[in-house]
PyMOL Python script that loads the backbone (N, CA, C, O; Angstrom):
from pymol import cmd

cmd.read_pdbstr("""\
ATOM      1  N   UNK A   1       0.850  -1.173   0.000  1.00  0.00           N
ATOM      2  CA  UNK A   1       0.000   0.000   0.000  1.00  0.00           C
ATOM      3  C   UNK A   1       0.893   1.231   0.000  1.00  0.00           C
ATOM      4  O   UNK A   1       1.714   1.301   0.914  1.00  0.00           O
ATOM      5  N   UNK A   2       0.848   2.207  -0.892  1.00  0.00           N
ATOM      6  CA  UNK A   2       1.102   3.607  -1.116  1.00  0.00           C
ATOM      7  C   UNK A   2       1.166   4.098   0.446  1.00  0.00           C
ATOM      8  O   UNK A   2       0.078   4.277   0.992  1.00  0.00           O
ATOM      9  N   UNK A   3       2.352   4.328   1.204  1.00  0.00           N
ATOM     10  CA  UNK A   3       2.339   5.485   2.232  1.00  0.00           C
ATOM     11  C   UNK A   3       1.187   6.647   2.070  1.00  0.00           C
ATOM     12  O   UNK A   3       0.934   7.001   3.222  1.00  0.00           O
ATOM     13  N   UNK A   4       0.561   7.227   1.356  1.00  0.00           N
ATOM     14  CA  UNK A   4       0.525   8.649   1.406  1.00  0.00           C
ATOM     15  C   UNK A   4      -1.435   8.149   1.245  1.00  0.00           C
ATOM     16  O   UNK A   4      -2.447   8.719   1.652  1.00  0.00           O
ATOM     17  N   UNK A   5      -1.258   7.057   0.588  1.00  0.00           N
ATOM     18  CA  UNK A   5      -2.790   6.506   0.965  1.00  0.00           C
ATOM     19  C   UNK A   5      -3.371   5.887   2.532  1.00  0.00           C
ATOM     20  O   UNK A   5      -4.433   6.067   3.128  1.00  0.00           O
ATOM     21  N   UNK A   6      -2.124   5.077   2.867  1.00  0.00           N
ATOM     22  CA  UNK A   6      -2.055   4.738   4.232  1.00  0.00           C
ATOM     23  C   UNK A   6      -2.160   6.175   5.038  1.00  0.00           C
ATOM     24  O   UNK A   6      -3.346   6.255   5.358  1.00  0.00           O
ATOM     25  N   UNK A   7      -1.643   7.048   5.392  1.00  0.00           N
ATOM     26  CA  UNK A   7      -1.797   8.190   5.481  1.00  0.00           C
ATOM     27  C   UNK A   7      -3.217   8.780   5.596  1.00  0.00           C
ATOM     28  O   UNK A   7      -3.679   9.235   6.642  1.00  0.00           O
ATOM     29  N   UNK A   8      -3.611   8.746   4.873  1.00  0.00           N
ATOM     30  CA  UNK A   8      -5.041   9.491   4.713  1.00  0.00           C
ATOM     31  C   UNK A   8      -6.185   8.704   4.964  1.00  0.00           C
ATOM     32  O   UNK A   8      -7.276   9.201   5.244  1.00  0.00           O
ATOM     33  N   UNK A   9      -5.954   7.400   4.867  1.00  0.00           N
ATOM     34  CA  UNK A   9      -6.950   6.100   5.524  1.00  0.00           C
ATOM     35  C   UNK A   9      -6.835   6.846   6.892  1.00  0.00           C
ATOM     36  O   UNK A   9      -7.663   7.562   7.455  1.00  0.00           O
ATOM     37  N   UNK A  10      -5.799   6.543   7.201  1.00  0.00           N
ATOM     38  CA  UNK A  10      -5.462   7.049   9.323  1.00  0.00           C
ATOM     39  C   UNK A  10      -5.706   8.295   9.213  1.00  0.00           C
ATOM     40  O   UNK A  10      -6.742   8.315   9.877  1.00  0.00           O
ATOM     41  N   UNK A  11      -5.547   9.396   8.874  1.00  0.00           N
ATOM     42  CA  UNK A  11      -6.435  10.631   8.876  1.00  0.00           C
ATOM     43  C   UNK A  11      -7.731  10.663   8.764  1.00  0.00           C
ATOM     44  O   UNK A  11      -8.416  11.639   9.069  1.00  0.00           O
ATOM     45  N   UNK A  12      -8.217   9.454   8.261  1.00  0.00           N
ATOM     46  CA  UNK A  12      -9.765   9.537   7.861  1.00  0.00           C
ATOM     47  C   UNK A  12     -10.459   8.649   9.197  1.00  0.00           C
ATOM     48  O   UNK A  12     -11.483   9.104   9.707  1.00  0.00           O
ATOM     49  N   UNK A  13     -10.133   7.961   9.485  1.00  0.00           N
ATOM     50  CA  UNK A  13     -10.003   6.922  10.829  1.00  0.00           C
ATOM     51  C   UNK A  13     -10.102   7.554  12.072  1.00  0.00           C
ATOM     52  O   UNK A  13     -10.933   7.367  12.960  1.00  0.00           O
ATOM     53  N   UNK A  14      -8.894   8.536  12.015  1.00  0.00           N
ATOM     54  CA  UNK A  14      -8.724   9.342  13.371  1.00  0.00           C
ATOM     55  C   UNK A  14      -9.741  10.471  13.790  1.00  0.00           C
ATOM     56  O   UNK A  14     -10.014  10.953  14.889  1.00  0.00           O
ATOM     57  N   UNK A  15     -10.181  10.706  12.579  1.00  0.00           N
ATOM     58  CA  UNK A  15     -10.688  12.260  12.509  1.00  0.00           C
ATOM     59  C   UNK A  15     -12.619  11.906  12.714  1.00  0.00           C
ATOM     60  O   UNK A  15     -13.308  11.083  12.111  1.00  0.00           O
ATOM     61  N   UNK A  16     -13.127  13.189  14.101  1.00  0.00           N
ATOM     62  CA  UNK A  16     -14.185  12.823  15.003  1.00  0.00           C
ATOM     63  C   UNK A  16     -15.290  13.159  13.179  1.00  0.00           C
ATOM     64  O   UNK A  16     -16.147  12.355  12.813  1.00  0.00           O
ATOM     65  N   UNK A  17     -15.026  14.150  12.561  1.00  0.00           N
ATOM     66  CA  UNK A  17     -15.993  13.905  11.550  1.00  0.00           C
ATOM     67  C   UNK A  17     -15.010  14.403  10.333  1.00  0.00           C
ATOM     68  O   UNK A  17     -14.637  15.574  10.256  1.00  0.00           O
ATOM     69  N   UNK A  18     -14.582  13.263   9.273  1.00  0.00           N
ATOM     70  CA  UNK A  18     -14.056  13.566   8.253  1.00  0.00           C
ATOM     71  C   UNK A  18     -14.436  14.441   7.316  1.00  0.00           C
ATOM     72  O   UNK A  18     -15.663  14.429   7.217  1.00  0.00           O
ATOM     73  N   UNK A  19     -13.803  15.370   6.415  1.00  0.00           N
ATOM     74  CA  UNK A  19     -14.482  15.643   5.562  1.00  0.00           C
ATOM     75  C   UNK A  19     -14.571  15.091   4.447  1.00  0.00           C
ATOM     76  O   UNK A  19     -14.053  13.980   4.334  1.00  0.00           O
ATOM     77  N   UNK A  20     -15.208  15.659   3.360  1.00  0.00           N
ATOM     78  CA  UNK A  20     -15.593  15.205   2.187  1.00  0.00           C
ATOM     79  C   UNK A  20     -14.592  15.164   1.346  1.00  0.00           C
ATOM     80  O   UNK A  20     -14.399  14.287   0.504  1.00  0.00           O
ATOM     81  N   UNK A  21     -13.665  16.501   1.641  1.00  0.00           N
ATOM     82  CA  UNK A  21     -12.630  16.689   0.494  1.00  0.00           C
ATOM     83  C   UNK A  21     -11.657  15.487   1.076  1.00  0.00           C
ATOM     84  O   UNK A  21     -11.124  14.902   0.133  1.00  0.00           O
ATOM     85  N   UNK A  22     -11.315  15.011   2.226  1.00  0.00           N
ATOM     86  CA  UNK A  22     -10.814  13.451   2.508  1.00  0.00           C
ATOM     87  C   UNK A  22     -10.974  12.663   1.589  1.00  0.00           C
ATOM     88  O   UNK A  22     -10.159  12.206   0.788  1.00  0.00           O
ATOM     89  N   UNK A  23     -12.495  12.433   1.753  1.00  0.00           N
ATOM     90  CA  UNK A  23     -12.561  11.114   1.647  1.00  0.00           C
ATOM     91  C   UNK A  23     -12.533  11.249  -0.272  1.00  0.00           C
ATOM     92  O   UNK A  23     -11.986  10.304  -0.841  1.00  0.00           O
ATOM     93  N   UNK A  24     -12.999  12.174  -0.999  1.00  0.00           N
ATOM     94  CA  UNK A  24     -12.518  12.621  -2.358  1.00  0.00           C
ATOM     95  C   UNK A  24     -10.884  12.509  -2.392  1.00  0.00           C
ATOM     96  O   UNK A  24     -10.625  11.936  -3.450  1.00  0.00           O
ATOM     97  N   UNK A  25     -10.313  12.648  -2.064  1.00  0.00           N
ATOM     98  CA  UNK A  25      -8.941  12.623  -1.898  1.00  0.00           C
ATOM     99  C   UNK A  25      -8.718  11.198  -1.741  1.00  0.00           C
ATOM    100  O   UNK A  25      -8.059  10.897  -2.736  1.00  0.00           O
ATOM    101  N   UNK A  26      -8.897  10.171  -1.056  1.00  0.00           N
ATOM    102  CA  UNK A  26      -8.540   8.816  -0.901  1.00  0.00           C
ATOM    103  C   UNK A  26      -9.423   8.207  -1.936  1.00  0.00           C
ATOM    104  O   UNK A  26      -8.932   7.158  -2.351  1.00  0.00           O
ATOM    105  N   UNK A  27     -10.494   8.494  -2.459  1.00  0.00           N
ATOM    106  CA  UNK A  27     -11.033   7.892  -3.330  1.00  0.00           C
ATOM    107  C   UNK A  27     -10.380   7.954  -5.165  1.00  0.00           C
ATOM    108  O   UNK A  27     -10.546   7.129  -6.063  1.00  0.00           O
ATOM    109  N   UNK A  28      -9.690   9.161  -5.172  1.00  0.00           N
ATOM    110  CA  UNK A  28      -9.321   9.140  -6.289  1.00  0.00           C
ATOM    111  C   UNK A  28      -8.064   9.022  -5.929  1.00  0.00           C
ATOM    112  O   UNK A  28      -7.504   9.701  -6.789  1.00  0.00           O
ATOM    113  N   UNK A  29      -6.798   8.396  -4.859  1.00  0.00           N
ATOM    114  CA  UNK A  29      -5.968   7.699  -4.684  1.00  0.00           C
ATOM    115  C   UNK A  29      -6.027   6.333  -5.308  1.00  0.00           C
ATOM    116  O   UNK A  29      -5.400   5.757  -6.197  1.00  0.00           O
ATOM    117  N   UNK A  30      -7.377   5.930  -4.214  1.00  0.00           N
ATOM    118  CA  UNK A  30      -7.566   4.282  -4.537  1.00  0.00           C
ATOM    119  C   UNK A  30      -7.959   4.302  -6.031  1.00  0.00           C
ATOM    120  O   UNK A  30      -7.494   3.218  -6.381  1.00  0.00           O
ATOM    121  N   UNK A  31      -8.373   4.703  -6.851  1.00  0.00           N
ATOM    122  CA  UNK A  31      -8.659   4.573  -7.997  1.00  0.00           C
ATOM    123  C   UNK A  31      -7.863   4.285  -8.670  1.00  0.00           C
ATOM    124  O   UNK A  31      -7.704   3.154  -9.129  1.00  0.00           O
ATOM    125  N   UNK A  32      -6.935   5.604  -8.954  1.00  0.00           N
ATOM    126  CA  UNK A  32      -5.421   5.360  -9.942  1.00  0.00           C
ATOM    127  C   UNK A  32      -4.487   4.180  -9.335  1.00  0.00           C
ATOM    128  O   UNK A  32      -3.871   3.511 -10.166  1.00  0.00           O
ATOM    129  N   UNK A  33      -4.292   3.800  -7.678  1.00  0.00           N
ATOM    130  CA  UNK A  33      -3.420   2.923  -7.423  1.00  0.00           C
ATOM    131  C   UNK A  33      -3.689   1.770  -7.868  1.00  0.00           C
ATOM    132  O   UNK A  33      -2.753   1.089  -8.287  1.00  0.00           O
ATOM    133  N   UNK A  34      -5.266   1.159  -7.901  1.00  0.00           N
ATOM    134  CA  UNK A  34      -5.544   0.044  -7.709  1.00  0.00           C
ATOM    135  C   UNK A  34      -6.913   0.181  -8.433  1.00  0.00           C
ATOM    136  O   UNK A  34      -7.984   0.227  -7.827  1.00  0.00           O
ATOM    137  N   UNK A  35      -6.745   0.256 -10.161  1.00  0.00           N
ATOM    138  CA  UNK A  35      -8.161   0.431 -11.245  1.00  0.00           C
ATOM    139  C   UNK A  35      -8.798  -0.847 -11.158  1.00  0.00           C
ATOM    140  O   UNK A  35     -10.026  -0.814 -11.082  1.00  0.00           O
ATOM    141  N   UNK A  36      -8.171  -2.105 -11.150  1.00  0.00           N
ATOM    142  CA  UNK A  36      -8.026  -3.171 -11.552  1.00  0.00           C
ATOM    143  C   UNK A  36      -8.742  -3.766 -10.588  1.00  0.00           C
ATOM    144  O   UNK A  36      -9.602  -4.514 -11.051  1.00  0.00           O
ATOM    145  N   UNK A  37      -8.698  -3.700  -9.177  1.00  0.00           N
ATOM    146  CA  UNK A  37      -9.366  -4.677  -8.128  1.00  0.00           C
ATOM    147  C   UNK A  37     -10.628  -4.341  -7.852  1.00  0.00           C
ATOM    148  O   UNK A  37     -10.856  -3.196  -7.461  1.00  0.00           O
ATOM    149  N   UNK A  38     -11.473  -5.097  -7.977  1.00  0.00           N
ATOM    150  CA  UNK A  38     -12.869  -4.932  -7.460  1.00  0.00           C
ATOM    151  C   UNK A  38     -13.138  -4.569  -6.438  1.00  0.00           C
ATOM    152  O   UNK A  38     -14.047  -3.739  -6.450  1.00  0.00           O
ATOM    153  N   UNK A  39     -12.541  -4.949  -4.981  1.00  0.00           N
ATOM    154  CA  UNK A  39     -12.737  -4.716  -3.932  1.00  0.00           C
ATOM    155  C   UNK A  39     -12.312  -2.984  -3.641  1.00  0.00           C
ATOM    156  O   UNK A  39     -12.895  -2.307  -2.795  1.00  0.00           O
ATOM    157  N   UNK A  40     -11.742  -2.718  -4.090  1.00  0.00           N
ATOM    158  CA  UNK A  40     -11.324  -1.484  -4.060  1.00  0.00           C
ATOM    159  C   UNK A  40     -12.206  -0.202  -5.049  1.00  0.00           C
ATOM    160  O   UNK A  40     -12.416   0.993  -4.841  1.00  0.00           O
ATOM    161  N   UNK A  41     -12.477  -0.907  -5.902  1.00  0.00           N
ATOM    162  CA  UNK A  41     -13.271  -0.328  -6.759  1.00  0.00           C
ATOM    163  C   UNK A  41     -14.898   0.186  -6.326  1.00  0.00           C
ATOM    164  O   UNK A  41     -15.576   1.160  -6.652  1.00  0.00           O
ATOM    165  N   UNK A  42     -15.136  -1.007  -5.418  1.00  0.00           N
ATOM    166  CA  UNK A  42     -16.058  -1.220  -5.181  1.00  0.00           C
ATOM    167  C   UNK A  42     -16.167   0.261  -3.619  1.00  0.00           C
ATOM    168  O   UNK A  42     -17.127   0.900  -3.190  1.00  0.00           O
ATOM    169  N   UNK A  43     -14.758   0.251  -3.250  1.00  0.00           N
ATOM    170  CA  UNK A  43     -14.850   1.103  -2.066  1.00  0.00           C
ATOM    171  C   UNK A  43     -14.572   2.419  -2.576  1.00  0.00           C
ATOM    172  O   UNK A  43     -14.741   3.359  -1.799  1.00  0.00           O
ATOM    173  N   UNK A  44     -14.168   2.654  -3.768  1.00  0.00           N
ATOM    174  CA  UNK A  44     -14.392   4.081  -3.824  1.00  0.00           C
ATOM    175  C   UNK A  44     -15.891   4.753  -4.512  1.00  0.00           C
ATOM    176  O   UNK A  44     -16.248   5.922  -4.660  1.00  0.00           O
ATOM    177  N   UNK A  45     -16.624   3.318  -4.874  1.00  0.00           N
ATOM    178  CA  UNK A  45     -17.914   3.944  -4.966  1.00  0.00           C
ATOM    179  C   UNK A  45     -18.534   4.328  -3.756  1.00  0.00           C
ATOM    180  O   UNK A  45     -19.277   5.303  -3.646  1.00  0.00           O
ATOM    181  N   UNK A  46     -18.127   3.323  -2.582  1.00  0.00           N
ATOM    182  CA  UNK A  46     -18.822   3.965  -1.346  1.00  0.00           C
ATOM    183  C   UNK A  46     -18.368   5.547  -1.023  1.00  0.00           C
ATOM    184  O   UNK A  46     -19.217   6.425  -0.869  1.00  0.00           O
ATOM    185  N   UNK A  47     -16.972   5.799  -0.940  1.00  0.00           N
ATOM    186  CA  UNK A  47     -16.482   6.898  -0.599  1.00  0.00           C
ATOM    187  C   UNK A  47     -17.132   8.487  -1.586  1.00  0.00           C
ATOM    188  O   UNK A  47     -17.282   9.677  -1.312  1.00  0.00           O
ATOM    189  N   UNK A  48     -17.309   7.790  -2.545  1.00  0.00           N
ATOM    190  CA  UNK A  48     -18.519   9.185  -3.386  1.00  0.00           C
ATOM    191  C   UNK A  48     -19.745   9.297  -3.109  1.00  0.00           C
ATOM    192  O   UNK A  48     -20.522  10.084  -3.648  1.00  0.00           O
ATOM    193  N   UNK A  49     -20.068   8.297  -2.010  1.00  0.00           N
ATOM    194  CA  UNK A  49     -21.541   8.584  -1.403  1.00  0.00           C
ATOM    195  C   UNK A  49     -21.041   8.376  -0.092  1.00  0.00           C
ATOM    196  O   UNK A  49     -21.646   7.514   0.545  1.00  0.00           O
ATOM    197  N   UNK A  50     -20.139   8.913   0.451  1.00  0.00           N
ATOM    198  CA  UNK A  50     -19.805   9.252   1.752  1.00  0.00           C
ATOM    199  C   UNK A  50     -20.243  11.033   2.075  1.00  0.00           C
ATOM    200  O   UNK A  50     -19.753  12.024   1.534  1.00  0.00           O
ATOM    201  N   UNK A  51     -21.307  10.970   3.125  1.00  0.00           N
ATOM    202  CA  UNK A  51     -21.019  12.706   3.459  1.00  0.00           C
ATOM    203  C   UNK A  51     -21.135  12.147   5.027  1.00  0.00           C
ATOM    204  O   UNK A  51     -21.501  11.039   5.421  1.00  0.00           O
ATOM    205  N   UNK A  52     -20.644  13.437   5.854  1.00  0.00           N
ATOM    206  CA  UNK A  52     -20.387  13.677   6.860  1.00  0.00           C
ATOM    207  C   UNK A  52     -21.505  12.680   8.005  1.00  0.00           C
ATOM    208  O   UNK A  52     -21.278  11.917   8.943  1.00  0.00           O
ATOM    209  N   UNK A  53     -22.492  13.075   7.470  1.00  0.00           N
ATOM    210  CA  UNK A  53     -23.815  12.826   8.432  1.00  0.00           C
ATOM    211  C   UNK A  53     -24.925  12.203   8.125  1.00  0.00           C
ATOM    212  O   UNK A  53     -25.967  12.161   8.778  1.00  0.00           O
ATOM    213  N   UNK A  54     -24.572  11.509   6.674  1.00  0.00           N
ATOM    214  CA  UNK A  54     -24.873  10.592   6.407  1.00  0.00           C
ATOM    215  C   UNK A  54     -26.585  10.911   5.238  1.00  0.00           C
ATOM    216  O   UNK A  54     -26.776  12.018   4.736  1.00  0.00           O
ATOM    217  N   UNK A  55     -27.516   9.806   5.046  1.00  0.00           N
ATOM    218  CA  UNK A  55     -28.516  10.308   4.183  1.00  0.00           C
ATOM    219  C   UNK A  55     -29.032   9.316   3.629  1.00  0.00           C
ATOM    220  O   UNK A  55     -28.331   8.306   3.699  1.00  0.00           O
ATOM    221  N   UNK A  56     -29.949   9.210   3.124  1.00  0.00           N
ATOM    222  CA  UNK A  56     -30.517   8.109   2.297  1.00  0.00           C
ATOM    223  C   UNK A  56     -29.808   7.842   0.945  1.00  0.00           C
ATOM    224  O   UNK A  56     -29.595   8.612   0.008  1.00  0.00           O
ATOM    225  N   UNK A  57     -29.387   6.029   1.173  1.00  0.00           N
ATOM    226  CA  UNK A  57     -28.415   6.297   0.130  1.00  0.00           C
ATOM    227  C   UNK A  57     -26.565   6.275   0.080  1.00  0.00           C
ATOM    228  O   UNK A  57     -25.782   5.763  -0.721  1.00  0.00           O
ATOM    229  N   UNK A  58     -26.347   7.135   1.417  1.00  0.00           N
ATOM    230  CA  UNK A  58     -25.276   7.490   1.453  1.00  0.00           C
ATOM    231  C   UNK A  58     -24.558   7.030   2.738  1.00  0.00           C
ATOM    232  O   UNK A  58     -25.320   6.729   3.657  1.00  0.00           O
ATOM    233  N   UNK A  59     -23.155   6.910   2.991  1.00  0.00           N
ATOM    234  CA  UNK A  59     -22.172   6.482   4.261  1.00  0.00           C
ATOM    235  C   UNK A  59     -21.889   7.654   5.174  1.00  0.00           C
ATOM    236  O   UNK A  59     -21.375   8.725   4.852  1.00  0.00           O
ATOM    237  N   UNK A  60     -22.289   7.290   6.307  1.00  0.00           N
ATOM    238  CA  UNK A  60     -21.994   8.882   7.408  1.00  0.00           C
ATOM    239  C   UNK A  60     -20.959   8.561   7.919  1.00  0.00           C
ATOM    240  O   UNK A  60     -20.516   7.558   7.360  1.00  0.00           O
ATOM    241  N   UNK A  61     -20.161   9.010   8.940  1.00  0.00           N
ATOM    242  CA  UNK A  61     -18.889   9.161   9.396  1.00  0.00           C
ATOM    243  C   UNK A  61     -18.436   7.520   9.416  1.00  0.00           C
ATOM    244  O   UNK A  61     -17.718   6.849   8.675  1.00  0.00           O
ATOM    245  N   UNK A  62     -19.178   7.233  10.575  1.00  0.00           N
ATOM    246  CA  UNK A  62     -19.023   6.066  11.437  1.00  0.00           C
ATOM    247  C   UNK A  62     -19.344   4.601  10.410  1.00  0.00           C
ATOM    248  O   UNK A  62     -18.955   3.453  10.625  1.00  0.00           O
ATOM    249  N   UNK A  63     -19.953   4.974   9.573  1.00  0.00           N
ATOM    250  CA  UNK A  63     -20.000   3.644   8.695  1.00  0.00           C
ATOM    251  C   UNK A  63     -19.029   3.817   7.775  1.00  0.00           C
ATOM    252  O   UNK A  63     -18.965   2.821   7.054  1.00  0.00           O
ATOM    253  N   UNK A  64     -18.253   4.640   7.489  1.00  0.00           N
ATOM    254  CA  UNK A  64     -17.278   4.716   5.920  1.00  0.00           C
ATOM    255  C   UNK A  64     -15.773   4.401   7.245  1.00  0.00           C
ATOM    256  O   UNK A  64     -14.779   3.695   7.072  1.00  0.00           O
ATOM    257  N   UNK A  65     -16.097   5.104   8.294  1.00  0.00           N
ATOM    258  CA  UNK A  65     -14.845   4.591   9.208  1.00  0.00           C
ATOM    259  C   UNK A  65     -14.332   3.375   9.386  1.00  0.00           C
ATOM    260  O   UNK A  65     -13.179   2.947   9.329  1.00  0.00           O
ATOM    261  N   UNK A  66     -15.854   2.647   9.715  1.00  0.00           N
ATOM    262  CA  UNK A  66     -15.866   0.945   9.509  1.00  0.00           C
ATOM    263  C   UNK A  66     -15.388   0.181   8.456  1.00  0.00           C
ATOM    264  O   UNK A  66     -14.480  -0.645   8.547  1.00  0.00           O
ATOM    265  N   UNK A  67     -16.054   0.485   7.386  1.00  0.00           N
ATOM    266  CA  UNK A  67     -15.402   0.373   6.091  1.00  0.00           C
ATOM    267  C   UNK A  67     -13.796   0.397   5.462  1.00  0.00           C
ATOM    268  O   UNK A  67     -13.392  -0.426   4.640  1.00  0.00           O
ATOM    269  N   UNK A  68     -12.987   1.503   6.020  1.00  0.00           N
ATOM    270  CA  UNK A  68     -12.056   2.177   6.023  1.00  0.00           C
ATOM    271  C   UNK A  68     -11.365   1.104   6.372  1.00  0.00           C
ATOM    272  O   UNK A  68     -10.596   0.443   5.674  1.00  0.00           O
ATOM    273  N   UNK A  69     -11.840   0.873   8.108  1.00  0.00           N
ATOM    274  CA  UNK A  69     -10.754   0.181   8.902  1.00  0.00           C
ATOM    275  C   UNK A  69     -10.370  -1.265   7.964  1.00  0.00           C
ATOM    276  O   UNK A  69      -9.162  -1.495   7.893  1.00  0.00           O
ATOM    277  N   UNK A  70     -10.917  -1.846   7.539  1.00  0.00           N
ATOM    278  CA  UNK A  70     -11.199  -3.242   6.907  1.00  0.00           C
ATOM    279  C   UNK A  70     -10.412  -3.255   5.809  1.00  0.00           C
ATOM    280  O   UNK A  70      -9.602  -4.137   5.523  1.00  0.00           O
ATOM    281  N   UNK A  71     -10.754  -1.844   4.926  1.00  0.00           N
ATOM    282  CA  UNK A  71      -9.889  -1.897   3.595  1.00  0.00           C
ATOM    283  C   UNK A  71      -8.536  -1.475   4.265  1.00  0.00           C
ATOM    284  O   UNK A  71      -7.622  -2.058   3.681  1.00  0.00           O
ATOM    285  N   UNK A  72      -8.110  -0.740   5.195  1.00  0.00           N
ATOM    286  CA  UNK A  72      -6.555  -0.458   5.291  1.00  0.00           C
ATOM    287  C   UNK A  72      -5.803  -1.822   5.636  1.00  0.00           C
ATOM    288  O   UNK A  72      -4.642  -2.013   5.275  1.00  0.00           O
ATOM    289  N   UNK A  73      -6.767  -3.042   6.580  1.00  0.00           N
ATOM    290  CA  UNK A  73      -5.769  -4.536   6.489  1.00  0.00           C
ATOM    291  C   UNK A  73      -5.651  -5.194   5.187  1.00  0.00           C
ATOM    292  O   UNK A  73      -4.760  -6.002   4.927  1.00  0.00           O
ATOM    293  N   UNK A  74      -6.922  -4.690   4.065  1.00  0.00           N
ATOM    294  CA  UNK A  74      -6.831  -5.584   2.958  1.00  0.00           C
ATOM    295  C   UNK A  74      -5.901  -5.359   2.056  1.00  0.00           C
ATOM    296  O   UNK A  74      -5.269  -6.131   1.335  1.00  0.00           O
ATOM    297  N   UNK A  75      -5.876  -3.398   2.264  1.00  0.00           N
ATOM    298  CA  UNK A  75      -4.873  -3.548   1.617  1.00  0.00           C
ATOM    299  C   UNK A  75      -3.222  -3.479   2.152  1.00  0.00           C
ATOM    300  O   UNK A  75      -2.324  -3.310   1.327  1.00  0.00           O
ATOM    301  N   UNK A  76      -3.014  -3.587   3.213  1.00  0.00           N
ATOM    302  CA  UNK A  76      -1.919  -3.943   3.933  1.00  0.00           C
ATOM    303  C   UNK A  76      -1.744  -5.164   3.096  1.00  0.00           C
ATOM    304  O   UNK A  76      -0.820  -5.134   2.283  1.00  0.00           O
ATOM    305  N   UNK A  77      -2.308  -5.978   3.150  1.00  0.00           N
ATOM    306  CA  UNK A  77      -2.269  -7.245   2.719  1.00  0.00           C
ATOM    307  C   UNK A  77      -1.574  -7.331   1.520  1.00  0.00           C
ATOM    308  O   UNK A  77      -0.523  -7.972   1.487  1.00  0.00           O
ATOM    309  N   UNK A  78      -2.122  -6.630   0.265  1.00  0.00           N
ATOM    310  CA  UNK A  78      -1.930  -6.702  -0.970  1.00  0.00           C
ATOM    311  C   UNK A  78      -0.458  -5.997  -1.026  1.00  0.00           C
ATOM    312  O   UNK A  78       0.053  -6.504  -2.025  1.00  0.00           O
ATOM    313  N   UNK A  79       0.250  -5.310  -0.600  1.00  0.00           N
ATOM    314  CA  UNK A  79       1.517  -5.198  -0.010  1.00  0.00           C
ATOM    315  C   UNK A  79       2.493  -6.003   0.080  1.00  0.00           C
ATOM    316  O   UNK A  79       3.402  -5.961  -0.748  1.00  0.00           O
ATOM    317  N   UNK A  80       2.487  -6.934   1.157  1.00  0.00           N
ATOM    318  CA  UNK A  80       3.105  -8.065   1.344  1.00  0.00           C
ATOM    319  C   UNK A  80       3.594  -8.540   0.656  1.00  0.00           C
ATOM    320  O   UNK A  80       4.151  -9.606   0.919  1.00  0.00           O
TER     321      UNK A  80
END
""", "prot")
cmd.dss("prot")
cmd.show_as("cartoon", "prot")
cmd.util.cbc("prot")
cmd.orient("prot")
């Protein structure tokens, strides 16, 4: 995994309400790093229906956090 994506996963993790321009920012990371994997692909569609506080439809803090946490071991993984 890209440092500077790892990075901003844990900024996005740490932080009591992320913002949008974050999670836009890690989403078009994961994109260019990793076009090819589904699983990933699949998480930056969540992250474009990520807002703060959530909505019909859409991921609020605490569920894209959850999310987050899961993809930063998977892609730890793909690393290795």
């Amino acid at each position: 995994m890209k440092k500077s994506i790892e990075a901003m996963l844990d900024e996005f993790i740490a932080a009591e309400s992320p913002s949008i321009l974050l999670a836009n920012e890690i989403e078009v990371a994961l994109d260019e790093a990793y076009p090819d994997n589904d699983y990933v692909q699949d998480l930056v569609g969540m992250l474009a229906m990520y807002r703060p506080e959530g909505g019909e439809f859409l991921y609020n803090a605490e569920a894209m956090r959850a999310k987050l946490l899961r993809a930063r071991d998977y892609l730890s993984g793909l690393a290795d």
